[in-house]
N, C-alpha and C positions, 0 to 999 in steps of 0.2 A: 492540223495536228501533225504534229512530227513524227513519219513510220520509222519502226525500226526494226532488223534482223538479223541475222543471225551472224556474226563477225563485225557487227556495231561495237566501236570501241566506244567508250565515253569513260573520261576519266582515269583510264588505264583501266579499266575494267571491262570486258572481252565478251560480248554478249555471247551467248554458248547455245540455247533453246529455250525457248517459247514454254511455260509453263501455263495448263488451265488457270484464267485470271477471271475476277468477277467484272465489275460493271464499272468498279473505280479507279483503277488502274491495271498496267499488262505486266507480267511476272516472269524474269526471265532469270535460266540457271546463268551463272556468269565466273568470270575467272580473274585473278588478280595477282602474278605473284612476290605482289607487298602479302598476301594473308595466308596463313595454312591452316583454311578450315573451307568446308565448301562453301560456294557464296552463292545469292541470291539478289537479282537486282526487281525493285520495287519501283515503277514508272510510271506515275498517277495521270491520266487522263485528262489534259487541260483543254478538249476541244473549245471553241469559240461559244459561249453559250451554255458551256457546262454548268452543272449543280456547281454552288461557291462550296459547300460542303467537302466537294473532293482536295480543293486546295487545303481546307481548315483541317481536314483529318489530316492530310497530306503534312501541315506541320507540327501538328500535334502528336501524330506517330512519332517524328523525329525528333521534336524534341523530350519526348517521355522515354524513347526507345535506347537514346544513349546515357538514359543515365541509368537503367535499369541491368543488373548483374546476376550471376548467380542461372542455376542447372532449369531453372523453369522459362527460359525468357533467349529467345535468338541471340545471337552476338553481335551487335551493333558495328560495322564497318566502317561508311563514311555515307557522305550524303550530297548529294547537288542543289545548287540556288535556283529558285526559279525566276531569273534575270536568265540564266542560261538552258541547262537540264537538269530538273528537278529529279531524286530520285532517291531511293535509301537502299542503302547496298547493308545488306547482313546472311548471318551464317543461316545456310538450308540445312534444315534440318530432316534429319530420315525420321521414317516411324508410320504409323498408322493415323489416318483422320480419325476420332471417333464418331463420324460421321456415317464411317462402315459400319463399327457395331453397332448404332441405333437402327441403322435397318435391317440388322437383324432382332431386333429385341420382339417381345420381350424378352433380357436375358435373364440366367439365375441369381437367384439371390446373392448369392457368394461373389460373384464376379460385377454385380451391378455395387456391392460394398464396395470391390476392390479398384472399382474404377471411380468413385466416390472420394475414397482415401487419399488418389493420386493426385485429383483433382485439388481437393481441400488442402492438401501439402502445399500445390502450386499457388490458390489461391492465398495462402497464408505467407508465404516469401513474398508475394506480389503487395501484399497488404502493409505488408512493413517496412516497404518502401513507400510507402505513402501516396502509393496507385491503383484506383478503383479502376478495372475494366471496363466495366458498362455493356460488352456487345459479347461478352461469356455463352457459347454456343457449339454445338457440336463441332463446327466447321472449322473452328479457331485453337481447336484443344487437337495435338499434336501427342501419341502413344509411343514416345521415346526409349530406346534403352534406357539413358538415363532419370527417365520419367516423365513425367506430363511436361508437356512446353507449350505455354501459351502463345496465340497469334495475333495479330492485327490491334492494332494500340490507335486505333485511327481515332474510338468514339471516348479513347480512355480519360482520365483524370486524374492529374498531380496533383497534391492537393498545397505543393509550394512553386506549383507554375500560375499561371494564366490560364485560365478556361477560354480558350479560342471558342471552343462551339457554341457554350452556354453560353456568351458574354454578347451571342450575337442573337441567340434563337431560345425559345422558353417550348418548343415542340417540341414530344416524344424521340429521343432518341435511341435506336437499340434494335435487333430485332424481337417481331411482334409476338414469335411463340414463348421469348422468355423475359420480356422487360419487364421489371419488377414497379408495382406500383406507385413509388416515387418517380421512377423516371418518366412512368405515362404524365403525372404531374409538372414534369419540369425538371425535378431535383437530380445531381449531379455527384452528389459531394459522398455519400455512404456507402463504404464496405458490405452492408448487408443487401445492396442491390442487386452484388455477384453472387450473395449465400439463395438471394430468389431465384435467379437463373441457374446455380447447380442443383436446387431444388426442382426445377422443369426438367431436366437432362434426366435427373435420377428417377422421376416419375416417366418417363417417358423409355429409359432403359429398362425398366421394371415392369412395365405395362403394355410397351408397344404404342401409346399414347401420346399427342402432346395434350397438356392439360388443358388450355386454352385456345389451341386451335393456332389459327395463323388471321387474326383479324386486320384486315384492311382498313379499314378507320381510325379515329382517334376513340371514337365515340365505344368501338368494336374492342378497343386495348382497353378502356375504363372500365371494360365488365368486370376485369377480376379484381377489383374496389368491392366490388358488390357481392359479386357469384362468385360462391370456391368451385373447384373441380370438382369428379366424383374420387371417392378415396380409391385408392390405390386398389384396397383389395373388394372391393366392389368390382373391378374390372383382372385382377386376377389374383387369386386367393391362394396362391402358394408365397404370396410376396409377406413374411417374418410382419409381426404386428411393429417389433419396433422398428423397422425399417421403414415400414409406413410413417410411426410415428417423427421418426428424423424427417423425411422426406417432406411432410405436412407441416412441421416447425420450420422449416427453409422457408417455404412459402405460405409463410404467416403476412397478412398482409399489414397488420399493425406488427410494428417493427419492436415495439419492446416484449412480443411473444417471440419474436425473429430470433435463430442465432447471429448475435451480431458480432462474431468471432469465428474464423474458419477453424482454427482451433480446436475452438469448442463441439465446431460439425466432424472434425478429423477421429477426436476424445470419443464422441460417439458410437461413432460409424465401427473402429477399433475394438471397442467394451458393449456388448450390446446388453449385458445385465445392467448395465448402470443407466438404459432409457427407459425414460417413466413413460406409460405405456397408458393411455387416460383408457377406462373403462366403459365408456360410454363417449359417444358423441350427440352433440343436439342437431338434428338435421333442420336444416333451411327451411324456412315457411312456402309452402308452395301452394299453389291453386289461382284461382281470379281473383278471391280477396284479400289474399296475400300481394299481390300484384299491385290492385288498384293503392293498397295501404303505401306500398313503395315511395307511389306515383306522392303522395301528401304528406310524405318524412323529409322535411328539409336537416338534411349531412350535409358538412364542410367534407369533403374531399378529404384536404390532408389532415384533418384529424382521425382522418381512419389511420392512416398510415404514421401517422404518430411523429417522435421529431428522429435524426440521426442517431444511432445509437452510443457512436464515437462523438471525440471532438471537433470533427471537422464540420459539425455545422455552425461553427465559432465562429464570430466575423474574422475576418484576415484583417490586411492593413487597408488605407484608404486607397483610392482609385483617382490618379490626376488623367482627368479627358484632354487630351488637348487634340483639337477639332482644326484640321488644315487644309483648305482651298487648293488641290494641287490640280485643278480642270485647265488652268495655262502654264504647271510646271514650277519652281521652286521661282518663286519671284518675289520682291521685297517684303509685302506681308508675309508670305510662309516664311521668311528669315527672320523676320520679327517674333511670329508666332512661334518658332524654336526657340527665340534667346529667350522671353517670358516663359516657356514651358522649363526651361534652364532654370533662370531664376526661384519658380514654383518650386522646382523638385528641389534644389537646395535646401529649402525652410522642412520639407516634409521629407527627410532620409528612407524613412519605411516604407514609402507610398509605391504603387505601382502606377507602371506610365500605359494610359490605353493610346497608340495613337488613330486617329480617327480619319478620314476623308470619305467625302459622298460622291458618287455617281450618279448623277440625275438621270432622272428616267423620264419619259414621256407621258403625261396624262392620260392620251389616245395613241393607239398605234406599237407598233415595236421600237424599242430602243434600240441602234445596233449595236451588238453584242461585240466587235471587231473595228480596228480603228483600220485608216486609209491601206496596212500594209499586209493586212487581214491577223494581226495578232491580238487576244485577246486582249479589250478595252479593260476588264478587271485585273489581269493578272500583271498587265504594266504596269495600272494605275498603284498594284500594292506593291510594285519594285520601287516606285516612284515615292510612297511612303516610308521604308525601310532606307533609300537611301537619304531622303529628306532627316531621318533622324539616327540616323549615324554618327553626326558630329557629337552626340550626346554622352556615347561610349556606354548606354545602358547595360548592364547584366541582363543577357537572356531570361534568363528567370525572374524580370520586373519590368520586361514590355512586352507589351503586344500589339497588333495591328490588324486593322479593321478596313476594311472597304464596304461603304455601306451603298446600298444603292434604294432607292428613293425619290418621289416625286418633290417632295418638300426636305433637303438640309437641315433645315430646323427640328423639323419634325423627327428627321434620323437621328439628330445627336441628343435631341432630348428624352427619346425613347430608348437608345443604349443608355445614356443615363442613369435613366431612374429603374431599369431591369437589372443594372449594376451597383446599385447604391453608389453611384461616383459620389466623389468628394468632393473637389473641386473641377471646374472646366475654364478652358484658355482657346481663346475662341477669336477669330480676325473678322474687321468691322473695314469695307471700302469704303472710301468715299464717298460722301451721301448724294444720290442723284432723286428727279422727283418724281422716278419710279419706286426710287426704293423708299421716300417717303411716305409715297401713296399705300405700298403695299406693306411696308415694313423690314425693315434686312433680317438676314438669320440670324444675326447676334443680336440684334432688340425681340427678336423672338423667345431667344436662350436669353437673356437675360430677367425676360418677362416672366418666364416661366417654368423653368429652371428650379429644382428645390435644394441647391447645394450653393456656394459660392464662384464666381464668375467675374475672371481677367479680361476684357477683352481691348487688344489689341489694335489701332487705329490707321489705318493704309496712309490717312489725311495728314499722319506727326511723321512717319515714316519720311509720305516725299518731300512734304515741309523740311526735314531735318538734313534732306538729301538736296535741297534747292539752296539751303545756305551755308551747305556745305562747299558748294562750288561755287559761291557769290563771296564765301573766303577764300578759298583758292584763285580765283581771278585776280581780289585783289592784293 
């Protein structure tokens, strides 16, 4: 890993100090003067072996980061390749974490609305940009002059980019005291995921509480599918009944009870005569025989949670796989496999291009994480992808790129897949040897069983066409 300190130039940017940084990258004030606003440099952690996660937030912050504007949201600077120094340089911001006042809470009533209000403003600029946060938490919320500023877009979601995270992982993403019940599910795509996690923040300002704890499991986040918390003023009874009320519609776990409009949380929070205030609640079945009954109620999951409230759980366009062999480098099949993946996205204008390459892993044993010169084996291998399709000239906002790692190839591309609804895939087929007859090649794998349509490309026409190439030339 590459250290760095304090008078580290990189890029004309001047590292300055060391800021507390978390676990996925080191955070440093910095200086620059192309800019006249303070700056902050973001330096993601690519040890040998690292979580792939820190890379995938790593370009998903920047590419969501610059195109987002407006008094709730850093100011986007510039950013490094990771071919060289990865990093995203944007405006520091002053202000308070509200991360201090929850440990003070619980606070008053009056001041937990007003931090509420701030909140649901920023979330609603954020919303109409067509980006769902996802990782909405004390730590990330910024107590600005000029108002809440939200942080950290690593877990966030465009909803006219690419899903880097999702496209690769269907696991819980978020943290565990506020991630809203679709996300423990998978789901990525809904506005009201963020109205669940200001719904935790405001119960937890109000109460001194988090309502679900901090569960360590998958198994430990799926509780609050099932189990609501205890109400608000169960645990402190100066907290206004409608405020409770608002508070317990955020974190309605079927989403067409949810506000699914920040707006409408803002409208609220603003007018409190105007919150319907239920007169009653029916409290949870409890005891053993309520228990053992659980245990023999077969629930679908996401029918608790109901569908997106918005349109963004609309399909998008199609999804072209194209699936490239770069384990010896951009060699005549991976040239082929571009000019077909070419050809494809011609016929399909709207589609989006994933592109794909696997890293085999070992059955037994450790894979090593670092190639002969100790740089990490993933992080070249997706330099090695990005510039493999470069000649393509794609709009950022209609590729993305994938490094899968994997005992079986086949198995990796078939599995992004169909977690993707791809559409079609474009796939390179070597030479047939009578290994690979015995055991099968990856593209008679993906062709087998594959549920979309499937180009594949032949290494065999390739060097045939390159042998009588130079059998004309001779003559």
């Amino acid at each position: 890993m590459q250290r760095f300190e304090a008078g580290t130039e990189i890029d004309g940017f001047e590292l300055v100090e060391r800021l507390p940084s978390g676990g996925m990258a080191g955070v440093w004030r910095a200086t620059n003067p192309r800019f006249d606003f303070p700056l902050v440099l973001k330096i993601p952690f690519l040890d040998p072996g690292a979580d792939v996660s820190v890379i995938l937030g790593f370009e998903t912050e920047e590419l969501i980061l610059k195109r987002l504007t407006g008094p709730h949201v850093p100011r986007f600077a510039a950013s490094g390749s990771l071919a060289d120094v990865p990093y995203i340089a944007m405006e520091f911001v002053t202000g308070r974490s509200l991360a201090d006042e929850i440990g003070n809470a619980p606070r008053p009533a009056d001041e937990v609305t007003r931090f509420g209000v701030e909140i649901a403003k920023a979330l609603a600029a954020l919303h109409r940009q067509k980006v769902v946060h996802l990782d909405l938490k004390p730590e990330n919320i910024i107590l600005a002059t000029r108002g809440v500023v939200l942080l950290d877009f690593g877990l966030a979601r465009h909803a006219e980019l690419p899903d880097l995270l999702g496209a690769e992982s269907s696991v819980p993403m978020g943290t565990a005291a506020y991630i809203s019940p679709e996300q423990v599910l998978g789901e990525r795509s809904d506005p009201a995921s963020d109205l669940f996690a200001l719904g935790c923040i405001l119960y937890q300002l109000a109460t001194g509480e988090e309502p679900f704890g901090r569960p360590a499991t998958f198994a430990g986040m799926k509780r609050r599918l099932y189990h609501a918390p205890r109400p608000p003023r169960d645990i402190n009874d100066a907290i206004p009944r409608w405020l409770e009320a608002i508070i317990l519609r955020c974190m309605e776990v079927d989403r067409s009870r949810r506000y699914s409009e920040a707006a409408h949380v803002l409208s609220d929070l603003r007018n409190p005569d105007q919150v319907v205030v239920a007169k009653g609640r029916a409290r949870p079945e409890k005891g053993m025989w309520a228990a053992i009954a659980n245990l023999f109620r077969k629930v679908d999951d996401k029918s608790l949670v109901g569908r997106p409230a918005g349109p963004r759980g609309q399909a998008g366009p199609s999804i072209v796989l194209a699936a490239v062999d770069l384990a010896n480098g951009s060699d005549a099949l991976a040239r082929e496999v571009l000019n077909e993946t070419a050809r494809v996205l011609a016929s399909r204008e709207d589609s989006w291009l994933a592109c794909v390459t696997v890293l085999k892993t070992e059955i037994i044993g450790d894979t090593p994480a670092t190639d002969e010169s100790g740089s990490s084996a993933y992080v070249k291998r997706l330099v090695a992808l990005k510039d493999w399709a470069h000649p393509l000239h794609m709009p950022e906002d209609r590729i993305s790129y994938h490094v899968l790692e994997a005992v079986s190839p086949a198995d990796a591309i078939l599995n992004y897949a169909e977690h993707n609804d791809v559409g079609h895939i474009v796939v390179g087929a070597r030479s047939s040897s009578a290994i690979r007859r015995h055991l099968g090649s990856v593209s008679t794998k993906v062709v087998a069983r594959a549920f979309c349509s499937v180009s594949v490309v032949r290494l065999k026409a390739v060097e045939e066409q390159g042998r009588h190439h130079k059998e004309d030339t001779a003559e």
